[in-house]
mmCIF file of the N, C-alpha and C atoms, coordinates in Angstrom:
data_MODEL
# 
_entry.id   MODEL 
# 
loop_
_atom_site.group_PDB 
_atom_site.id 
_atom_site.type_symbol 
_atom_site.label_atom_id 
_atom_site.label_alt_id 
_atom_site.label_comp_id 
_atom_site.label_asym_id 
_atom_site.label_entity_id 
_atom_site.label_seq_id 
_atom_site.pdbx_PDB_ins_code 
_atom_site.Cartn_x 
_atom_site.Cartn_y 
_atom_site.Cartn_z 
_atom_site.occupancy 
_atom_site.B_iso_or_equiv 
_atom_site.pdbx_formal_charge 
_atom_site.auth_seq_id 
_atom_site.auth_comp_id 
_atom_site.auth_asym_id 
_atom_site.auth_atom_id 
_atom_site.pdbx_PDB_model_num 
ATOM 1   N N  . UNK A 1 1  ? -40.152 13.867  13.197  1.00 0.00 ? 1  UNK A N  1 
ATOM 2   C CA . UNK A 1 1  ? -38.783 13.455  13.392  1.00 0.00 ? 1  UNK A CA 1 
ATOM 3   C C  . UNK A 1 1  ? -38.237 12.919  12.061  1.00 0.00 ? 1  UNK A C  1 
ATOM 4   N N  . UNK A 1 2  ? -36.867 13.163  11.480  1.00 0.00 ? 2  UNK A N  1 
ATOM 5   C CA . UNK A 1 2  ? -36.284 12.866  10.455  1.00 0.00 ? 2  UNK A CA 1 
ATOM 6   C C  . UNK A 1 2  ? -35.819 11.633  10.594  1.00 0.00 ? 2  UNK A C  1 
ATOM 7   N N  . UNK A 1 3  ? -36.094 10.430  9.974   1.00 0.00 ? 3  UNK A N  1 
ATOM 8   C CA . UNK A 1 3  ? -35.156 9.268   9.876   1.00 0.00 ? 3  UNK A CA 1 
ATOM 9   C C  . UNK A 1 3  ? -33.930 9.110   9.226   1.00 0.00 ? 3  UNK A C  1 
ATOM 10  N N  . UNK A 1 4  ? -33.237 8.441   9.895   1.00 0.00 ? 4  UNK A N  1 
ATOM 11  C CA . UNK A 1 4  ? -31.677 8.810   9.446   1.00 0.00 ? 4  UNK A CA 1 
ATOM 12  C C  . UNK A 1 4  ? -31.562 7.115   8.680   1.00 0.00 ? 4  UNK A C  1 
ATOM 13  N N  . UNK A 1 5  ? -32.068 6.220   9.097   1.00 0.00 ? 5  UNK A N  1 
ATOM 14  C CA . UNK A 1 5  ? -31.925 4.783   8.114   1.00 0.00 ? 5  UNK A CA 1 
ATOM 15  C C  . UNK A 1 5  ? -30.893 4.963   7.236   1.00 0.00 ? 5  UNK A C  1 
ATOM 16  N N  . UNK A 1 6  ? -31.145 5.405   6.189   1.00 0.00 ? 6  UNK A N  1 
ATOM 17  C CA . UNK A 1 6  ? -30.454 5.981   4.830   1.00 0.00 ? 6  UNK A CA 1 
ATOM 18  C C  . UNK A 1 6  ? -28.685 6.025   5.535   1.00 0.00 ? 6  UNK A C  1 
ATOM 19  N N  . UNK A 1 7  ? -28.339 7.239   6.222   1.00 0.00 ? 7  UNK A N  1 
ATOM 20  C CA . UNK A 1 7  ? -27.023 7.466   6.709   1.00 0.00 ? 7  UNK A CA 1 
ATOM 21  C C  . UNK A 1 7  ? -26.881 6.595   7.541   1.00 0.00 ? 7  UNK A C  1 
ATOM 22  N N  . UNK A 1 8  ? -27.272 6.028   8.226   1.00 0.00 ? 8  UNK A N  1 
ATOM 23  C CA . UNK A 1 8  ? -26.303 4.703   9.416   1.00 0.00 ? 8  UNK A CA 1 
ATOM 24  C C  . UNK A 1 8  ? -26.195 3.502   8.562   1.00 0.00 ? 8  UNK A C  1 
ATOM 25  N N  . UNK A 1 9  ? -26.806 3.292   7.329   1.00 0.00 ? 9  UNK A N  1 
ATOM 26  C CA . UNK A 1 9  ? -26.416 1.918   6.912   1.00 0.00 ? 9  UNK A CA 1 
ATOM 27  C C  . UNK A 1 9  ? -25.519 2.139   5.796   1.00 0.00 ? 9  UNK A C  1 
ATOM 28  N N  . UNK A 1 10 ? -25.110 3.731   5.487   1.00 0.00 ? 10 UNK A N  1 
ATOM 29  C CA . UNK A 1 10 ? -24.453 3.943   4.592   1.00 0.00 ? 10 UNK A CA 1 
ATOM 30  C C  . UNK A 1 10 ? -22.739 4.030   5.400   1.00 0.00 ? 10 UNK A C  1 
ATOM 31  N N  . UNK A 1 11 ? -23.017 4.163   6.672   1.00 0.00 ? 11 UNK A N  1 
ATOM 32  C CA . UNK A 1 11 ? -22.005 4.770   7.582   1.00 0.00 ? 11 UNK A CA 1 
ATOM 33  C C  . UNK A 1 11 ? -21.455 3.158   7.422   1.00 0.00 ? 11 UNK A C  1 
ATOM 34  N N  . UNK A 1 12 ? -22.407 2.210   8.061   1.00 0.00 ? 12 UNK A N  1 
ATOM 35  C CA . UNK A 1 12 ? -22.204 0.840   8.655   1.00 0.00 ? 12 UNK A CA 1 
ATOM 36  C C  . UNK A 1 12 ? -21.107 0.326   7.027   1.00 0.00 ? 12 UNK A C  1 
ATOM 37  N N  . UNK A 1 13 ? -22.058 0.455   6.100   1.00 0.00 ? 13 UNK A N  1 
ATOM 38  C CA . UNK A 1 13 ? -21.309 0.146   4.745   1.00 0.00 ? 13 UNK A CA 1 
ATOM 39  C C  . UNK A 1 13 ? -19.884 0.529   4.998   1.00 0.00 ? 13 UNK A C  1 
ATOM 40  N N  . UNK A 1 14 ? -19.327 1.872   5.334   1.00 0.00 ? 14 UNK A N  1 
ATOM 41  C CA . UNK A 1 14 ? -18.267 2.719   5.098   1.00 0.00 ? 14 UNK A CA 1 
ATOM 42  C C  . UNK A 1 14 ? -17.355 2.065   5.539   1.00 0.00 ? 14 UNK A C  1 
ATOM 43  N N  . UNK A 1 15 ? -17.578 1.700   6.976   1.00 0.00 ? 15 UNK A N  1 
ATOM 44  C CA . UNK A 1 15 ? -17.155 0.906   8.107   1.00 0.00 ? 15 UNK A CA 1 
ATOM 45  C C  . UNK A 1 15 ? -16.547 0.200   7.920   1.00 0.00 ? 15 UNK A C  1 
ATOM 46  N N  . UNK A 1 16 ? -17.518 -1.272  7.236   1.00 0.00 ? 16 UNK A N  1 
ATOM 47  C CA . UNK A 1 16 ? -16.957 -2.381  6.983   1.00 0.00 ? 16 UNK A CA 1 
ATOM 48  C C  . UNK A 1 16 ? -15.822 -2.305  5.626   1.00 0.00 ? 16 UNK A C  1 
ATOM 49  N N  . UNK A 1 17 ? -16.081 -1.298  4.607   1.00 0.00 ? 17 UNK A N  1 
ATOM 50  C CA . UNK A 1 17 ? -15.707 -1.288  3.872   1.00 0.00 ? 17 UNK A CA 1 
ATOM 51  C C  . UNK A 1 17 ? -13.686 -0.724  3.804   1.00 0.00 ? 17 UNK A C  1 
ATOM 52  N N  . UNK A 1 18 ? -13.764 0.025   5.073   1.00 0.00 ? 18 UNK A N  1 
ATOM 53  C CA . UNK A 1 18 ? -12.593 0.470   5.886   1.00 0.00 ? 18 UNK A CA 1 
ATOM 54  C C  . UNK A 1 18 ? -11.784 -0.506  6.516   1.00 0.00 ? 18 UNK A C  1 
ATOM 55  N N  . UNK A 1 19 ? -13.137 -1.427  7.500   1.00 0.00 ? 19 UNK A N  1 
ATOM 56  C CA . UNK A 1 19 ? -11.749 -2.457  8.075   1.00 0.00 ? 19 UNK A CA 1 
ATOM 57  C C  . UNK A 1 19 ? -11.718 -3.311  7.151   1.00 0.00 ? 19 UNK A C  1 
ATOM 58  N N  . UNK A 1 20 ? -12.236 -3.778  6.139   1.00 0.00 ? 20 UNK A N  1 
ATOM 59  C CA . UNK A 1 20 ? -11.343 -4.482  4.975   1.00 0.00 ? 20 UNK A CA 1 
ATOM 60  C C  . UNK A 1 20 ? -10.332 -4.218  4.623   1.00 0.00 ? 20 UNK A C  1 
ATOM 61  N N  . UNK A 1 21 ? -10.382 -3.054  3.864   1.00 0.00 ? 21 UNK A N  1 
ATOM 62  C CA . UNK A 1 21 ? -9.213  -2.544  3.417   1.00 0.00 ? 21 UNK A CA 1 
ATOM 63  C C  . UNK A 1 21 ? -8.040  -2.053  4.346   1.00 0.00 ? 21 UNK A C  1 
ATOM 64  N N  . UNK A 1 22 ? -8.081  -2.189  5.569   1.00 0.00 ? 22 UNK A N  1 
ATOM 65  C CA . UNK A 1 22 ? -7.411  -2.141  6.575   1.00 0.00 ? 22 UNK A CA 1 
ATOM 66  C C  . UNK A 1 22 ? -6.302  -3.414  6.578   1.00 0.00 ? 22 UNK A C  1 
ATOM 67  N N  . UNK A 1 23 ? -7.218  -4.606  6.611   1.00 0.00 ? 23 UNK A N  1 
ATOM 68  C CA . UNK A 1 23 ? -6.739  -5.645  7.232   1.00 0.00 ? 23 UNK A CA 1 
ATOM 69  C C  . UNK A 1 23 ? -6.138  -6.037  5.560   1.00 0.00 ? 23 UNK A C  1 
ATOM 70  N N  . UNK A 1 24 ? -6.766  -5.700  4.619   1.00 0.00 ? 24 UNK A N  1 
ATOM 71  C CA . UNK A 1 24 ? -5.942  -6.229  3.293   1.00 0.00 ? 24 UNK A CA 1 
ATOM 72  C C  . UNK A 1 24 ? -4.626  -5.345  3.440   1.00 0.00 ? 24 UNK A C  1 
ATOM 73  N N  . UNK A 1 25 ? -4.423  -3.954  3.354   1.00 0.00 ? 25 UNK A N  1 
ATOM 74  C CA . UNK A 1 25 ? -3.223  -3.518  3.757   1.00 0.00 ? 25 UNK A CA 1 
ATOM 75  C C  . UNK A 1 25 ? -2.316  -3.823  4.675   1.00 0.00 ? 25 UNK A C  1 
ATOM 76  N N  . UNK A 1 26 ? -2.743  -4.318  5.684   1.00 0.00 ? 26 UNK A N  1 
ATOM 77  C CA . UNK A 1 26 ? -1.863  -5.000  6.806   1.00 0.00 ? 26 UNK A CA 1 
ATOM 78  C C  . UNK A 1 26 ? -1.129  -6.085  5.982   1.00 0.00 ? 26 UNK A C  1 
ATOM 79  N N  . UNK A 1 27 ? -2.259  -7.164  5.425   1.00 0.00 ? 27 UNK A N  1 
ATOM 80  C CA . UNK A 1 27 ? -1.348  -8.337  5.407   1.00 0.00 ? 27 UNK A CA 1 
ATOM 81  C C  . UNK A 1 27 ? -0.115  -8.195  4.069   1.00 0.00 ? 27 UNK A C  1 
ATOM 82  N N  . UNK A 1 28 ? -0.544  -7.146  2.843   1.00 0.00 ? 28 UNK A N  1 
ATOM 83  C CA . UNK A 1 28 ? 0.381   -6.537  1.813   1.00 0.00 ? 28 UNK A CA 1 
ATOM 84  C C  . UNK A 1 28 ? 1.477   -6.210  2.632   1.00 0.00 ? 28 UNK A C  1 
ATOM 85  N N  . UNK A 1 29 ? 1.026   -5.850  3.579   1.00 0.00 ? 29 UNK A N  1 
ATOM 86  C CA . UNK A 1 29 ? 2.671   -4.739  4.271   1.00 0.00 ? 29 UNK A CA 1 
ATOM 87  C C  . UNK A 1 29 ? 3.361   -5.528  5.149   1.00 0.00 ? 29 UNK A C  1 
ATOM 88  N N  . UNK A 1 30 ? 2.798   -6.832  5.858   1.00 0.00 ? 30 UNK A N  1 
ATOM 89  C CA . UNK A 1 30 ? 3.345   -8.017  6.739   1.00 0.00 ? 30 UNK A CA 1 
ATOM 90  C C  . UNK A 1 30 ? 4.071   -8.423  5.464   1.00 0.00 ? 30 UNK A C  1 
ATOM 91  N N  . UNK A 1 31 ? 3.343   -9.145  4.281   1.00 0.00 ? 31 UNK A N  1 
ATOM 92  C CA . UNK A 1 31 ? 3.854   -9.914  3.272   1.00 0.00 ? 31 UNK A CA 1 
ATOM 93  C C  . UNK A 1 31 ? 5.244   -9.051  2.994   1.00 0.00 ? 31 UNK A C  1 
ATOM 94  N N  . UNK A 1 32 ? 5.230   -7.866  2.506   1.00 0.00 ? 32 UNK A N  1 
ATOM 95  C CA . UNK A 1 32 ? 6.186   -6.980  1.807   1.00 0.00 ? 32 UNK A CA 1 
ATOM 96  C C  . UNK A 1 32 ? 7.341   -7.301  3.032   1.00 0.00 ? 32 UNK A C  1 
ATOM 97  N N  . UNK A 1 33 ? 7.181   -7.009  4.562   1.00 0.00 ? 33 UNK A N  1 
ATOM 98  C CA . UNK A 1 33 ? 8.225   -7.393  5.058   1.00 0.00 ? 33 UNK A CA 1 
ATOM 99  C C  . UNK A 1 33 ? 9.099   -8.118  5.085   1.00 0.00 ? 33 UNK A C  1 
ATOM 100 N N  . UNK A 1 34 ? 8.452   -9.633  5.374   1.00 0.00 ? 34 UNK A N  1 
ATOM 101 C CA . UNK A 1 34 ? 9.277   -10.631 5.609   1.00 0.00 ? 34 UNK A CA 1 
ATOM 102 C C  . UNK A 1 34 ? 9.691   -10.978 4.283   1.00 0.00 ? 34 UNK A C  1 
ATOM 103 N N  . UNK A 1 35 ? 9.267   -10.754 2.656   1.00 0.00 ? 35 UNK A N  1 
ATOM 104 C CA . UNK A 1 35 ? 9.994   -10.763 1.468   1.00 0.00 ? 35 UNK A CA 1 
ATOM 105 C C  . UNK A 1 35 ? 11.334  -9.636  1.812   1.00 0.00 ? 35 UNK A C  1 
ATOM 106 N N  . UNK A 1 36 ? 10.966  -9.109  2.033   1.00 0.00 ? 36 UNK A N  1 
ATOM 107 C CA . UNK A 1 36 ? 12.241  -8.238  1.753   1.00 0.00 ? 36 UNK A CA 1 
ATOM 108 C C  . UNK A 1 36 ? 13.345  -8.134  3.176   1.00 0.00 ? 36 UNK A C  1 
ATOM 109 N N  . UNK A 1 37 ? 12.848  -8.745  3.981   1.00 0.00 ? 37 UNK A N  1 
ATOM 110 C CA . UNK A 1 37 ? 13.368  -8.529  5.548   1.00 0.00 ? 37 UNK A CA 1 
ATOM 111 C C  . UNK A 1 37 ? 15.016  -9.465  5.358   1.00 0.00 ? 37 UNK A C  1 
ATOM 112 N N  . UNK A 1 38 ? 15.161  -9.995  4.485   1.00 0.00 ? 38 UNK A N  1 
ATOM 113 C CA . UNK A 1 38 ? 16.459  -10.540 4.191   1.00 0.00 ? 38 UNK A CA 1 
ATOM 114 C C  . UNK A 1 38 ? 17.257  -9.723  3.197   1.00 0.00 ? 38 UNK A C  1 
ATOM 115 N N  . UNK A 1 39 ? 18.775  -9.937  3.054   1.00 0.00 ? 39 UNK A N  1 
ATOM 116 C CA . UNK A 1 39 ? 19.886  -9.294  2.416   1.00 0.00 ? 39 UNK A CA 1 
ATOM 117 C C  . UNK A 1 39 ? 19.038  -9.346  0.626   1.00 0.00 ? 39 UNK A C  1 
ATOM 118 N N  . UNK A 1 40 ? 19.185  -10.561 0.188   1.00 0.00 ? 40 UNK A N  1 
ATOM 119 C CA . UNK A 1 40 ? 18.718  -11.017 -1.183  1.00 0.00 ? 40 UNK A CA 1 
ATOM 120 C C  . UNK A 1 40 ? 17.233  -10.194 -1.385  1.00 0.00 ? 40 UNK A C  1 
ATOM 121 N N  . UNK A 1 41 ? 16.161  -9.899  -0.543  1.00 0.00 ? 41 UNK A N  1 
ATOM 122 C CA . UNK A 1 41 ? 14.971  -9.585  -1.202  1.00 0.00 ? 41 UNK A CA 1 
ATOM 123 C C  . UNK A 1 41 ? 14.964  -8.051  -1.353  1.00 0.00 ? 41 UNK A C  1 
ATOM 124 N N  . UNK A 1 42 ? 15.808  -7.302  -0.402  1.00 0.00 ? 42 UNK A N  1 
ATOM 125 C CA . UNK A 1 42 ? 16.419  -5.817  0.043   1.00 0.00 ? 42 UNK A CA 1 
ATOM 126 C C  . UNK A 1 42 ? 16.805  -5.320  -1.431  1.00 0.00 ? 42 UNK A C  1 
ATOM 127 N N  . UNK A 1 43 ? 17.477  -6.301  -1.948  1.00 0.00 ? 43 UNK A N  1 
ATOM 128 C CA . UNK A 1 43 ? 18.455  -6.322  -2.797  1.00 0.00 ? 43 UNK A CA 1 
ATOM 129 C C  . UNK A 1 43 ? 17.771  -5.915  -4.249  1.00 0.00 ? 43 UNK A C  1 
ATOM 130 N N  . UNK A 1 44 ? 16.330  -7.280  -4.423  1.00 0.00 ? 44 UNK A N  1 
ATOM 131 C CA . UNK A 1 44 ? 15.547  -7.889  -5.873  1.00 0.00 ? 44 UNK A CA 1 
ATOM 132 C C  . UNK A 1 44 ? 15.159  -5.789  -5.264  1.00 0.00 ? 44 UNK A C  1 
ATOM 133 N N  . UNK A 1 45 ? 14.271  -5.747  -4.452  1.00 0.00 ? 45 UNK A N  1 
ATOM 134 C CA . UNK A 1 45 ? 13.735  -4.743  -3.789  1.00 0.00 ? 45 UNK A CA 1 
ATOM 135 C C  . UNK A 1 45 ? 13.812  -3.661  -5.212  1.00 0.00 ? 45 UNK A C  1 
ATOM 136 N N  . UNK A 1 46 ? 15.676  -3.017  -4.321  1.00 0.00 ? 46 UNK A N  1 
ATOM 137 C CA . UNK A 1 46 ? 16.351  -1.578  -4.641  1.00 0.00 ? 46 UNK A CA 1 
ATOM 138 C C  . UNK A 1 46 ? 16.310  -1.598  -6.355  1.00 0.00 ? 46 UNK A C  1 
ATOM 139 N N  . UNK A 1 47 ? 16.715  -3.407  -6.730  1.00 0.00 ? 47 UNK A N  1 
ATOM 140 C CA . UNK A 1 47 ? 17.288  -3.296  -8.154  1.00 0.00 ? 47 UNK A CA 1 
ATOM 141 C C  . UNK A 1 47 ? 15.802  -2.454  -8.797  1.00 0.00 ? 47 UNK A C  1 
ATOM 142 N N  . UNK A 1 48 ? 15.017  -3.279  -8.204  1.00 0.00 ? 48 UNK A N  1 
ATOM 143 C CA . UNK A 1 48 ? 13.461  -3.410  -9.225  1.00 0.00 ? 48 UNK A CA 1 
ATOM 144 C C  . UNK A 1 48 ? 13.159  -1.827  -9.262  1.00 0.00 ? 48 UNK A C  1 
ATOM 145 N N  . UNK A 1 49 ? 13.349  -0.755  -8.394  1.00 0.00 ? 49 UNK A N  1 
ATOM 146 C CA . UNK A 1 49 ? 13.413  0.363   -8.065  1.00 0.00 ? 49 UNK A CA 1 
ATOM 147 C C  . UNK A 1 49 ? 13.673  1.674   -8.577  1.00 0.00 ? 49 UNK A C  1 
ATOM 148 N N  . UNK A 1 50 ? 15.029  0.949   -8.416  1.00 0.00 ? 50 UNK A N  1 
ATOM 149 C CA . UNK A 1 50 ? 16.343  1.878   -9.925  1.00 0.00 ? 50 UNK A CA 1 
ATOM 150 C C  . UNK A 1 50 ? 15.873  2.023   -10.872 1.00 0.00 ? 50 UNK A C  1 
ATOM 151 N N  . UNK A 1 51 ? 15.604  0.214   -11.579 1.00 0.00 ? 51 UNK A N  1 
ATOM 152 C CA . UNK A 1 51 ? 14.852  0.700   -12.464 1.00 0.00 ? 51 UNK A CA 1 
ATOM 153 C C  . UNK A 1 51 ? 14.000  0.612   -13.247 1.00 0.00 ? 51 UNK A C  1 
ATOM 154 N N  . UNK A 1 52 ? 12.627  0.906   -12.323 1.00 0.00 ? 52 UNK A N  1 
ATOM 155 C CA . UNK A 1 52 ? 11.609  2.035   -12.738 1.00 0.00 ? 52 UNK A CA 1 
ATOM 156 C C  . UNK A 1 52 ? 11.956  3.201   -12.628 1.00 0.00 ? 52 UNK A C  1 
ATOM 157 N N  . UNK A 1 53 ? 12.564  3.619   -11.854 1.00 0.00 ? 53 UNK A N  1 
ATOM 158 C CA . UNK A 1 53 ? 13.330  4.836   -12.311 1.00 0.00 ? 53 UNK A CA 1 
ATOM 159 C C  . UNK A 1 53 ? 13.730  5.227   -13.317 1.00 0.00 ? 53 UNK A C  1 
ATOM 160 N N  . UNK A 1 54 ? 14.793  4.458   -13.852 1.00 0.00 ? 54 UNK A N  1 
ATOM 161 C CA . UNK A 1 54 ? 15.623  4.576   -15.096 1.00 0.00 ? 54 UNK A CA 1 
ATOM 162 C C  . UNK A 1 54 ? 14.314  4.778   -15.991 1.00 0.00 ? 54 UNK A C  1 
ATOM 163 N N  . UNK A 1 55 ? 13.131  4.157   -16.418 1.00 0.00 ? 55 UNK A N  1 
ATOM 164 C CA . UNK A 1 55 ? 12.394  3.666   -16.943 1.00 0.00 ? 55 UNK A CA 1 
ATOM 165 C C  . UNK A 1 55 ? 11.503  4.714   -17.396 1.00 0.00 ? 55 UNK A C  1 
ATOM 166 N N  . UNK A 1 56 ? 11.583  5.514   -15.843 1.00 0.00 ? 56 UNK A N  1 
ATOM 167 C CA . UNK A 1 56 ? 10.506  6.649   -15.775 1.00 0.00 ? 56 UNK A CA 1 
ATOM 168 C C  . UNK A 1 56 ? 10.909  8.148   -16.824 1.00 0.00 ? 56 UNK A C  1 
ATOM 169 N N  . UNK A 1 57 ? 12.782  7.893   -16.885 1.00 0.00 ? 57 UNK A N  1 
ATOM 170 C CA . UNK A 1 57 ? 13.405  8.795   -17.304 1.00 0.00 ? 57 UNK A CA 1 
ATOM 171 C C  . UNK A 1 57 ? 14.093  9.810   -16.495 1.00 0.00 ? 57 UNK A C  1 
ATOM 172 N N  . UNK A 1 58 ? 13.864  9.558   -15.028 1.00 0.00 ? 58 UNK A N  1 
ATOM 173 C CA . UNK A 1 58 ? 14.591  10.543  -14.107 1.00 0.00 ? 58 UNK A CA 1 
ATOM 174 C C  . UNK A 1 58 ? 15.738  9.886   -13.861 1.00 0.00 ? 58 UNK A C  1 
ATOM 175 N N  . UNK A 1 59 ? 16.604  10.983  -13.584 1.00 0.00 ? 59 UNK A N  1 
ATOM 176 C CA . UNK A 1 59 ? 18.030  10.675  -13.195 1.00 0.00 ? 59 UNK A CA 1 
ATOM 177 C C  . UNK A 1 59 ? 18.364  9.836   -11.430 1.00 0.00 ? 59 UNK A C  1 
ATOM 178 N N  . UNK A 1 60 ? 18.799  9.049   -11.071 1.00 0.00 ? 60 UNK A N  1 
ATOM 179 C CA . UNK A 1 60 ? 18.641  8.718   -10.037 1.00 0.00 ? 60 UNK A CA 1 
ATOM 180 C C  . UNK A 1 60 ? 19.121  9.193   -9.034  1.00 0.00 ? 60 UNK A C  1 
ATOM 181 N N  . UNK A 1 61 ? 20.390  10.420  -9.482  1.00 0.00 ? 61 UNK A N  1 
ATOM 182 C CA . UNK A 1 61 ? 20.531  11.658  -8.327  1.00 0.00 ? 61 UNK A CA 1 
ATOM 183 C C  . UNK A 1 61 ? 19.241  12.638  -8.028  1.00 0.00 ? 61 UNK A C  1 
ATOM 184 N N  . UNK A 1 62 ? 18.533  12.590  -9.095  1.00 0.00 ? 62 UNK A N  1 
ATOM 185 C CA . UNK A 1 62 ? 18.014  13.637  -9.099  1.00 0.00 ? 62 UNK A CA 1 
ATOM 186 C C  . UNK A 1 62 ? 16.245  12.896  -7.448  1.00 0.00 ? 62 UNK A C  1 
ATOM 187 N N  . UNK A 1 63 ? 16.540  11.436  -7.964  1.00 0.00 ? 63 UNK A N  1 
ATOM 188 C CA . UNK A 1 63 ? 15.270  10.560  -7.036  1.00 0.00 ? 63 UNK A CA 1 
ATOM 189 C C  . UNK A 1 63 ? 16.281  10.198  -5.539  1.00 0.00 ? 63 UNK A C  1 
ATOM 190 N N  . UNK A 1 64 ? 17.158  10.914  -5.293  1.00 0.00 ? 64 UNK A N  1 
ATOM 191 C CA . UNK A 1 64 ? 17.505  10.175  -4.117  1.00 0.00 ? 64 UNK A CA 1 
ATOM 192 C C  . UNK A 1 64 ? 18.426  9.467   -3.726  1.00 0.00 ? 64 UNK A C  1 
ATOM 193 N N  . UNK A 1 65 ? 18.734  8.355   -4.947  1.00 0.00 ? 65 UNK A N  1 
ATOM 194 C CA . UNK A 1 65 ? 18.611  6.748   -4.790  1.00 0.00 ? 65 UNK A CA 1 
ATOM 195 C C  . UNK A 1 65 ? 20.874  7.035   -4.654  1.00 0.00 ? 65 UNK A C  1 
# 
């Protein structure tokens, strides 16, 4: 019989290593909300946006904006 040891603790690793980065993305994307969930942070938001845009060298018709 082949022992698998090796792959389930590499799996278990994967795992944990997933809902970390799960729950760190959650709280980035909770945080990002309620900063920006008002008129003023919407605002810092779009400016900061533009421009990197501008920054990047694309035209901002050409991004959407």
């Amino acid at each position: 019989m082949i022992k698998r040891t090796g792959e389930v603790v590499l799996s278990v690793i994967g795992l944990v290593l997933a809902l970390i980065l799960q729950g760190a993305m959650t709280v980035v994307s909770f945080n990002f909300m309620t900063k920006t969930n008002t008129e003023s942070g919407y605002q810092v938001f779009a400016d900061n946006y533009e421009q990197a845009i501008r920054d990047a060298g694309v035209n901002l018709n050409d991004a959407g904006c």
